[in-house]
C-alpha positions, 0 to 999 in steps of 0.5 A: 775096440779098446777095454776098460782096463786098457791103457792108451798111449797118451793116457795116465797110469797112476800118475806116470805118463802111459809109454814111460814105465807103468807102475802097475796096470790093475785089471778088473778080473782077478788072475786065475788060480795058477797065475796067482800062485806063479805071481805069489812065488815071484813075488816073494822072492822079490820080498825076500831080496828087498828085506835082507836089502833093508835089514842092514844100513851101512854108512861109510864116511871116507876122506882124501889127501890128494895124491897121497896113497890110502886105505883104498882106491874110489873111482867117482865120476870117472876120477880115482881117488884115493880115500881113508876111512874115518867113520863107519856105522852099520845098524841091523833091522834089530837095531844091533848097532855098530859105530865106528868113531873118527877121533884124534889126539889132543892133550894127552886125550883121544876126542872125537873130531866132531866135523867129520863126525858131523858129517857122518850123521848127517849121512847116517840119518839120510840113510835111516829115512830112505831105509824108512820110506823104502819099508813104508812103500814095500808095506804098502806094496804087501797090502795091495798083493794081499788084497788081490787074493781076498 
């Protein structure tokens, strides 16, 4: 005879569909001593490695000139292309902040090329958000471990 906490093959788990991938079954029963400090050691080697995951964003904007040889070789899809850097950025969880700026001549004066540039922020700003939505779920995750230790 099944338990409550069990899952049934055709049963919901947090809204994914039970046979897909449970997020997490909970059970009504804390685990035992030793099984909460193997969990707490597993658990936080996986913190450690999402959070120096998380800490650094880096934002890499290449462009290509058809067949003419670059600065390196991308593979997409299946196609090798080859590509220039033109606009970098890397921020620290600190905010320590690197940009690197796709300029070009004109009139005796060095501009930025505010397309490319454009386009660059438009990725950097993408990348902010998922770092964001990704610390919001891990907190989140933090706070249903701790409260399995109360």
């Amino acid at each position: 005879m099944p338990k409550d906490n069990d899952v049934k093959p055709d049963a919901k788990v947090e809204g994914i569909q039970a046979g897909a991938v449970p997020v997490a079954i909970h059970s009504k029963e804390p685990p035992a001593p030793a099984d909460k400090r193997d969990f707490g050691r597993q658990f936080m080697g996986t913190l450690k490695r999402i959070m120096e995951d998380v800490s650094t964003l880096e934002v890499a904007t290449y462009v290509t000139y058809g067949d003419e040889k670059g600065e390196i070789t991308l593979n997409v899809s299946g196609s090798e292309y080859s590509a220039y850097l033109q606009a970098y950025t890397k921020i620290s969880l600190d905010a320590d902040t690197i940009a690197l700026l796709p300029v070009k001549e004109q009139d005796d004066d060095i501009v930025v090329r505010q397309e490319l540039y454009d386009i660059h922020q438009e990725h950097v700003e993408m990348a902010k958000q998922t770092r964001q939505e990704m610390i919001s779920a891990l907190l989140g995750a933090i706070g249903s471990v701790l409260s399995v230790f109360d």
